[in-house]
N, C-alpha and C positions, 0 to 999 in steps of 0.2 A: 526528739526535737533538735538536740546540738547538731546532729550529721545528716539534718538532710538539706537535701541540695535544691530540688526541685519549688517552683515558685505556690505560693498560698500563702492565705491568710487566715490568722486567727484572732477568735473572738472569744472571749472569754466575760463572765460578769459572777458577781460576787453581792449580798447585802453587808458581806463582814468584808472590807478590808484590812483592818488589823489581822487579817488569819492568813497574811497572803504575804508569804516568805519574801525578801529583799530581795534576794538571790534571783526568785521568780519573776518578781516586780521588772528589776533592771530588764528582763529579755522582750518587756513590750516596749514598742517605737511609741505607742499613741495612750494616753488614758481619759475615755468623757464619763465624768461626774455627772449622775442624776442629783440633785437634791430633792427633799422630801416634797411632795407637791403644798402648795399655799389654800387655805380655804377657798377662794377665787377659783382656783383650777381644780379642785376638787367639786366644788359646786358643778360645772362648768363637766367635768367627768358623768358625775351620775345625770347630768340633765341629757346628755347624750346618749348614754347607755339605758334609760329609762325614758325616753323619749313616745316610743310606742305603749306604753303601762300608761294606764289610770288611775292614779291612785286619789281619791278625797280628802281632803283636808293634808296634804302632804306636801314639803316642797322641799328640794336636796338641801337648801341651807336649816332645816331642823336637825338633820344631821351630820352635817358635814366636819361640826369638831369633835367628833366620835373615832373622826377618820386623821386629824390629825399627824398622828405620829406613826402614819402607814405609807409603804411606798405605793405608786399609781399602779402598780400591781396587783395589790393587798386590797386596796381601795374600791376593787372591782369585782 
């Protein structure tokens, strides 16, 4: 990655940022933070993604503080 010349971009993504050398860090120009999604957006996730299911007596906000402490990844 130090010697090349030619134009591109990289992308890179991580759930640990403490595991990601300074050294490393410095050679990105840009960094966008997800944070953890909010109940709201979680609800708001499985309403979408469960849209065509029927389920009875169910509704994403019974479980959606289960999902808490998961990224919109995990969540899905």
């Amino acid at each position: 990655m130090d010697n090349y010349q030619g134009e591109g971009i990289v992308i890179s993504a991580t759930n640990h940022q403490e595991l990601i050398d300074d050294a490393l860090r410095r050679r990105f120009d840009e960094v966008v933070n997800f944070e953890l999604p909010q109940k709201r957006e979680i609800n708001r996730l499985l309403q979408k993604r469960l849209s065509g299911v029927h389920l009875d007596d169910f509704a994403p906000s019974d479980v959606s503080g289960k999902f808490a402490s998961l990224f919109h990844c995990d969540s899905i």
